[in-house]
DOSEKE-749553 format. One record per residue: x, y, z of N, C-alpha, C in turn. Coordinates in steps of 0.05 Angstrom, whole numbers, padded with zeros to 5 digits, always signed. Each point is the difference from the previous one (the first is absolute). Layout:
REM DOSEKE-749553
XYZXYZXYZ...
***
This chain:
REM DOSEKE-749553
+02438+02530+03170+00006-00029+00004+00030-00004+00001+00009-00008+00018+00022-00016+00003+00014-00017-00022+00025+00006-00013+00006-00011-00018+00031-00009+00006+00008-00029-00014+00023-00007+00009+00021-00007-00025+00022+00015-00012+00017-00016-00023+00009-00027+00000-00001-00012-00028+00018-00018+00008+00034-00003+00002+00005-00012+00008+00024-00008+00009+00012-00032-00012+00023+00007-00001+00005-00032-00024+00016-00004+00030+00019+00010+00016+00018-00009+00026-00015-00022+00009+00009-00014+00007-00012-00022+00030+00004+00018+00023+00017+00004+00008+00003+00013+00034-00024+00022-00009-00010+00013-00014-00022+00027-00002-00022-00015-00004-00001-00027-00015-00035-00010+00003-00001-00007+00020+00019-00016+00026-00010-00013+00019-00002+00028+00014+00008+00015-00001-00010+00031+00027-00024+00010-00016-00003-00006-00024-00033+00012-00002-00019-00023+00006+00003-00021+00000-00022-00017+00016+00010+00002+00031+00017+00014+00003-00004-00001+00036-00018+00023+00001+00000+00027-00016-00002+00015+00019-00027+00008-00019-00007-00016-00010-00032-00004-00023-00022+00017+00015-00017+00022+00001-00027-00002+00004-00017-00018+00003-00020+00002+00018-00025-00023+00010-00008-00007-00037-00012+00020-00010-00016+00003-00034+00012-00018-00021+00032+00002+00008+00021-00016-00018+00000-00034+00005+00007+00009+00027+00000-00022+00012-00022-00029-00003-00022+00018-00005-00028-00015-00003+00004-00011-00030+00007+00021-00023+00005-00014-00018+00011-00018-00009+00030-00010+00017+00015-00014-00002-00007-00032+00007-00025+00008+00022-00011-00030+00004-00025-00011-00019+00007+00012-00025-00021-00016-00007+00005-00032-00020-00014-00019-00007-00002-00021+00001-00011-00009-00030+00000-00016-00013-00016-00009-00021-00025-00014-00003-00020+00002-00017-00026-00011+00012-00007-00035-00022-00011-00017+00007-00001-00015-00007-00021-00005-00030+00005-00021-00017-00007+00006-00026-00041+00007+00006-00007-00012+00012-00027+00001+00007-00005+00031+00008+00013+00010+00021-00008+00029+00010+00012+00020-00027+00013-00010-00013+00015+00023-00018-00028+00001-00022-00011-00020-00006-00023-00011-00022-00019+00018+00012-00011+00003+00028-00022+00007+00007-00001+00028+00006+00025+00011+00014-00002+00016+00011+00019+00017-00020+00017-00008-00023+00020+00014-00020+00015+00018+00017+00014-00008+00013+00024+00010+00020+00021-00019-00007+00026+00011-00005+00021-00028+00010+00017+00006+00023-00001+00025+00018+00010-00005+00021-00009+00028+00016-00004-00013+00030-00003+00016+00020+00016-00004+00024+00001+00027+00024+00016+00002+00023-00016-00026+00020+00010-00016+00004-00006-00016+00019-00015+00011+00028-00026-00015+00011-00007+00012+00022-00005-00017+00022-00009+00012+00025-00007-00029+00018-00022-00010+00000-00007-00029-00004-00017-00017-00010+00004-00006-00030+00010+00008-00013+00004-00019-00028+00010-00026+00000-00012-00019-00010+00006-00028-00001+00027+00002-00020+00020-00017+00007+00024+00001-00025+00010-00020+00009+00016-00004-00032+00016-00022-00001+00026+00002-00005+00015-00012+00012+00038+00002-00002+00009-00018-00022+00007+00018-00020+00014-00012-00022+00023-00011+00002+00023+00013+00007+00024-00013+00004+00014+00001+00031+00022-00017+00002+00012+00001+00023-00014-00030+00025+00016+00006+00019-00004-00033+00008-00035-00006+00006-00007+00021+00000-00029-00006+00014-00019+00003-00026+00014-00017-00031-00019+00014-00024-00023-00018+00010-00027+00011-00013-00027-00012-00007-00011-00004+00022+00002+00025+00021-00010+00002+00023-00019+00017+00001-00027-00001+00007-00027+00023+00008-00008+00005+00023-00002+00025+00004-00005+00021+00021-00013+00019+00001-00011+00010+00018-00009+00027+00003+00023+00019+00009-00002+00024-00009+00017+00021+00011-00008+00010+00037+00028-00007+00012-00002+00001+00030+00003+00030+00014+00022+00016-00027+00015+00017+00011+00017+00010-00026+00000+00029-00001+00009+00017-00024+00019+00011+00012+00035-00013-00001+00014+00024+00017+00011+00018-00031+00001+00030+00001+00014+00012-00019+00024+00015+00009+00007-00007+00025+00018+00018+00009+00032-00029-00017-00008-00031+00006+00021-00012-00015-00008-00016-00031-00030+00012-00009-00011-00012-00018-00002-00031+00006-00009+00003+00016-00010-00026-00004-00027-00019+00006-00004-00024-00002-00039+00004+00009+00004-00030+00010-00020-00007+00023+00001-00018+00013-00022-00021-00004-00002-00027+00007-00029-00015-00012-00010-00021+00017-00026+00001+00002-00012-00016+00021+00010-00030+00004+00020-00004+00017+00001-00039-00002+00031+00001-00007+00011+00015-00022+00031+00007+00003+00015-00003+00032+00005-00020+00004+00019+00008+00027+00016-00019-00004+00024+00005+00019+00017-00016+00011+00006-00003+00029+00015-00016+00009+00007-00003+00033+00026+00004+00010-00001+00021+00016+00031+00008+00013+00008-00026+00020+00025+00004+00005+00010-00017+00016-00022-00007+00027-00003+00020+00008-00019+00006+00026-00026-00017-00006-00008+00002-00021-00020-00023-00010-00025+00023-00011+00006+00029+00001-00026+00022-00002+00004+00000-00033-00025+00007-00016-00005+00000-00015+00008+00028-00026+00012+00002-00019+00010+00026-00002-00021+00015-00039-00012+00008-00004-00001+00003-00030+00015+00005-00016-00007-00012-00029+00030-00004-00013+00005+00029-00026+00017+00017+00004-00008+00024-00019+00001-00010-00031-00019+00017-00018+00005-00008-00029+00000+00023-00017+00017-00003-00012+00000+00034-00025-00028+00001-00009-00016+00014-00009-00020+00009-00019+00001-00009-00030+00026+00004-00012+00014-00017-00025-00006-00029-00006+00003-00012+00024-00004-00025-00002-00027-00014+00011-00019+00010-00010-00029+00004+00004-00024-00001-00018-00015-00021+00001-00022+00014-00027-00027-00002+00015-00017+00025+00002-00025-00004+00006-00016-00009-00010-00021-00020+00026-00011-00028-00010-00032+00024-00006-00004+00014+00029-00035+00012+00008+00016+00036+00006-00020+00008-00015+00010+00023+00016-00030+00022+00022+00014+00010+00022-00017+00013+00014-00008+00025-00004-00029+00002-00007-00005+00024-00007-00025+00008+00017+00013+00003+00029-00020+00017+00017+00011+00032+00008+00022+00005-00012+00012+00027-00003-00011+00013-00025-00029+00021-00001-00014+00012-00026+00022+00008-00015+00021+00017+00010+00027+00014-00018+00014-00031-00015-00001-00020+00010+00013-00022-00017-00017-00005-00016-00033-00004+00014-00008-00011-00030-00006+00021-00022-00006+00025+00015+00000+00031-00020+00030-00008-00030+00021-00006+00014+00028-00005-00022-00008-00025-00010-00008-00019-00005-00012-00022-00008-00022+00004-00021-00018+00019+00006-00022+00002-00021+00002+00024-00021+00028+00021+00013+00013+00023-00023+00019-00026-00021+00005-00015+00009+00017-00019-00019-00016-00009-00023-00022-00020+00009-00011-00017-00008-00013+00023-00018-00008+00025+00013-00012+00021-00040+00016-00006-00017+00024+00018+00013+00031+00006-00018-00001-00036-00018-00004-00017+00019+00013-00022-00024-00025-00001-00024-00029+00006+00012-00021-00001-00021+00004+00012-00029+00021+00030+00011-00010+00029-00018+00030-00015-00022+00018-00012+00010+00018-00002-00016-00014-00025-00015-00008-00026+00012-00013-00019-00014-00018+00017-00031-00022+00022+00005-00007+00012-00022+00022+00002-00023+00011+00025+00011+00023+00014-00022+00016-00027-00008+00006-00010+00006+00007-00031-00014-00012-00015-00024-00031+00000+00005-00009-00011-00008-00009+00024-00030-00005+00019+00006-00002+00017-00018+00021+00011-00018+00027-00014+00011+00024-00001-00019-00003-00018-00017-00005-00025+00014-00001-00024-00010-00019-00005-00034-00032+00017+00007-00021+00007-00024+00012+00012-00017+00023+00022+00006+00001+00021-00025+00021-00012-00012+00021-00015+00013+00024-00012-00008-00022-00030-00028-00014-00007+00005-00015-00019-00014-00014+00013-00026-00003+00029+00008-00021+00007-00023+00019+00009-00018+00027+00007+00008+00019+00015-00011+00011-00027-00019-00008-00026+00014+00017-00019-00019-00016-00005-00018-00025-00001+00013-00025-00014-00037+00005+00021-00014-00001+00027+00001+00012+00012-00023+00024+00002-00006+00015-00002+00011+00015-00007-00016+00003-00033-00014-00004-00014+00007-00010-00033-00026-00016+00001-00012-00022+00022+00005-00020+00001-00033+00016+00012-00020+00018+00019-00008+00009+00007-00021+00023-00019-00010+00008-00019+00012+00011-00017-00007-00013-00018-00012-00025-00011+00008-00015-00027-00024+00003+00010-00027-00010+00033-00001-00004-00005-00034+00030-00002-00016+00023+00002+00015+00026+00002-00014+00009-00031-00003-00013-00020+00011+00007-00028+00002-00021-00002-00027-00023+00004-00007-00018-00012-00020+00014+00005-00028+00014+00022-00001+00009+00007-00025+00027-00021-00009+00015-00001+00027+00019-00029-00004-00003-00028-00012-00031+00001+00016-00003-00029-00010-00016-00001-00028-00011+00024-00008-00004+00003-00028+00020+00001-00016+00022+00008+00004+00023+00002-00023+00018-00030+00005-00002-00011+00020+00002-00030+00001-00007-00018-00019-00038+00001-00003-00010-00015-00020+00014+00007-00025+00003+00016-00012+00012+00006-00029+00018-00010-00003+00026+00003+00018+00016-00013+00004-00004-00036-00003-00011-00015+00019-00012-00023-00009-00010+00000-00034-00017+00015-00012-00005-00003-00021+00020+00005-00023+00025+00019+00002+00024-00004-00009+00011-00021-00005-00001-00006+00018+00020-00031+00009-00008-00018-00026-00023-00006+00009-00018-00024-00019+00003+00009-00031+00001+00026-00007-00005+00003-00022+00031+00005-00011+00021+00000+00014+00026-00011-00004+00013-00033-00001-00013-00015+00014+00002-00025+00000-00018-00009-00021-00024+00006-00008-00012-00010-00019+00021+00010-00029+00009+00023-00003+00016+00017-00023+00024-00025-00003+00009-00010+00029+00020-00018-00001-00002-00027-00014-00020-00003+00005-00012-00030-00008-00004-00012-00028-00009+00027-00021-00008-00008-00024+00041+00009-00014+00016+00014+00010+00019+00005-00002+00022-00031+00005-00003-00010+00016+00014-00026-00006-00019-00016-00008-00027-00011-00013-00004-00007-00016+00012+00007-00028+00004+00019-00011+00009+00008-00014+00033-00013-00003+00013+00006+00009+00026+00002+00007+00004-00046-00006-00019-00011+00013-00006-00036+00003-00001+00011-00024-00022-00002-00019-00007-00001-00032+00032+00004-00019+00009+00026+00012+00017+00011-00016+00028-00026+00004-00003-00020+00022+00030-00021+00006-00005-00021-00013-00035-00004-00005-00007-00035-00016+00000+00016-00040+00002+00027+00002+00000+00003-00032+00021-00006-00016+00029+00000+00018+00013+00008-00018+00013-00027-00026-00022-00017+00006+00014-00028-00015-00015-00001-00030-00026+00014-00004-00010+00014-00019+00012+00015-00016+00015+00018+00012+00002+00035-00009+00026+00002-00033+00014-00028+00006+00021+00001-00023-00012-00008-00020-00027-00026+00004-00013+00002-00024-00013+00019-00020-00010+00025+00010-00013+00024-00010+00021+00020-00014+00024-00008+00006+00016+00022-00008+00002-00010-00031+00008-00024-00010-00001-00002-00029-00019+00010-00017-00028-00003+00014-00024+00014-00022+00002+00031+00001+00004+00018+00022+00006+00022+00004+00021+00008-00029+00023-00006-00006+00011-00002-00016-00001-00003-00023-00023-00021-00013-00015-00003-00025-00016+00019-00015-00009+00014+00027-00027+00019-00007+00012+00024-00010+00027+00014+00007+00007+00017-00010+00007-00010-00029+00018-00018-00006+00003-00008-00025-00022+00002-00022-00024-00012+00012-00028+00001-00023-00002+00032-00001+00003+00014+00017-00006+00019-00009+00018+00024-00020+00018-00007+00011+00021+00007-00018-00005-00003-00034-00006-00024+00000-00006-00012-00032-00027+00015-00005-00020+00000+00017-00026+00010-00012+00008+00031-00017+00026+00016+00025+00006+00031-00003+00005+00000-00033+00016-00018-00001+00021-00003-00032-00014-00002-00020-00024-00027+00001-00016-00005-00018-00014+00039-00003-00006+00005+00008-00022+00026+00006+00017+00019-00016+00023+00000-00002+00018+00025-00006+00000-00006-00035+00012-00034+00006+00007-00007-00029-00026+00013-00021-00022+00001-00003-00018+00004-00021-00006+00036+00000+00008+00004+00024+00002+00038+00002+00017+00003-00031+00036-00009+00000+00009+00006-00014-00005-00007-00032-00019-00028-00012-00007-00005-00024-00014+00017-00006-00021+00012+00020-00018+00022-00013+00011+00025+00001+00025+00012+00018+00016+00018-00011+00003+00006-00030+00017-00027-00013-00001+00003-00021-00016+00014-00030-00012-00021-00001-00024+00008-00028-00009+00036+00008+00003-00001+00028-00008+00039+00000+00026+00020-00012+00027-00008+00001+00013+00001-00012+00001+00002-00028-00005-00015-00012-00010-00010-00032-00013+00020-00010-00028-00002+00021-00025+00016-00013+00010+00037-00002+00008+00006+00013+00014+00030+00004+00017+00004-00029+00017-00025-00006+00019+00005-00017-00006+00000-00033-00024-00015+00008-00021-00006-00025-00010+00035-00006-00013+00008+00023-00006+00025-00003+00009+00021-00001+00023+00001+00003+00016+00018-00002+00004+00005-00039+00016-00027-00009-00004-00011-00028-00016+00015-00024-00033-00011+00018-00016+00015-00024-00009+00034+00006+00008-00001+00018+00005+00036+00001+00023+00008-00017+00017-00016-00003+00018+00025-00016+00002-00005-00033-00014-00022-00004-00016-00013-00021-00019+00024-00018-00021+00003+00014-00025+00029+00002+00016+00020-00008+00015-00005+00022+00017+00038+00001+00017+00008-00030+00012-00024-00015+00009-00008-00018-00013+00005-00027-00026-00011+00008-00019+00003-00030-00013+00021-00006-00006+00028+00030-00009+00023+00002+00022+00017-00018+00028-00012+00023+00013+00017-00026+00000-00004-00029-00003-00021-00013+00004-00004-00026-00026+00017-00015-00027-00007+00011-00021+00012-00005+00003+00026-00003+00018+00013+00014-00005+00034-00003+00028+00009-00020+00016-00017-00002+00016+00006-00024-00013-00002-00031
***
């Protein structure tokens, strides 16, 4: 097969469309197909042929329909039934139009090789419609698993939430009997000087009870005193008369 580089020059693209192959050439005329034929037939563009109905998008003659009159490829260009104008002479001339500026309305498919490329498409667009769609399933199954292992990591959140709530309360309630307290302790203090005098008393009584308690310890010290000395006395008394007795 015939193969051609590209070329970024201008002067080298315009000599390869002069001197283009018929094969190339064919490709170059092709056309865009309208949203209806693209839906039905899943093509968005083919080589223009004779008898296709089309419509001229841009340029002075836009939103004009025709049948194809005439395919020239030697200047690319294609001609359309009813397109004319009038030479001076008054003869009638057809008016040429790029392929570019073209969208097919009907297309003719009494050439089997055209519609043969028409129905290799329309698989090709089926077989990719599948694999699409079978991306589409596994890309979905791939996501529910992955969000089921995520619910149970949310339940444990909102369990340590509640406690939290139950914290709270049982800190605000802790708060509550705490400035009660705190009120009690600001209306007491007009009381509190009176108590201090008896506080004061009570040690005193007892003080005196201590003294009284001690005082009669020491009278009965005494007489035990006495009695020892008493006894002592008539022991040496005895001891006195033993001796005399044995003299």
């Amino acid at each position: 097969m015939q193969t051609t580089k590209r070329v970024k020059a201008p002067r080298k693209q315009r000599k390869q469309l002069y001197n283009a192959p018929a094969h190339l050439r064919h490709k170059l005329m092709a056309a865009p197909l309208s949203p209806q034929l693209t839906a039905s037939k899943s093509v968005k563009t083919l080589p223009v042929r004779k008898g296709d109905t089309v419509r001229i998008m841009r340029g002075d003659n836009k939103g004009f329909e025709g049948k194809i009159s005439r395919v020239d490829l030697k200047n690319y260009r294609i001609y359309l039934e009813g397109l004319t104008r009038e030479k001076v002479d008054g003869t009638a001339i057809f008016l040429p139009v790029h392929p570019s500026k073209v969208m097919i309305k009907n297309l003719n498919l009494n050439d089997k090789w055209r519609k043969a490329i028409v129905d290799r498409k329309e698989q090709l667009h089926k077989q990719e419609a599948k694999i699409e769609k079978a991306a589409e399933k596994a890309t979905q199954k791939t996501a529910k698993t992955e969000k089921t292992p995520e619910k149970p990591r949310e339940k444990p959140a909102t369990a340590q939430k509640e406690p939290k709530k139950a914290t709270e309360v049982k800190a605000v309630e802790a708060k509550e009997p705490a400035a009660k307290t705190t009120a009690t302790a600001e209306e007491k203090p007009a009381t509190a000087p009176a108590k201090t005098p008896k506080k004061t008393a009570a040690p005193k009584r007892k003080k005196e009870a201590a003294a009284a308690e001690e005082k009669p310890t020491a009278k009965d010290k005494k007489p035990k005193t006495a009695k020892t000395t008493k006894k002592t006395q008539t022991k040496s008394k005895t001891a006195s008369k033993e001796k005399q007795g044995g003299d």
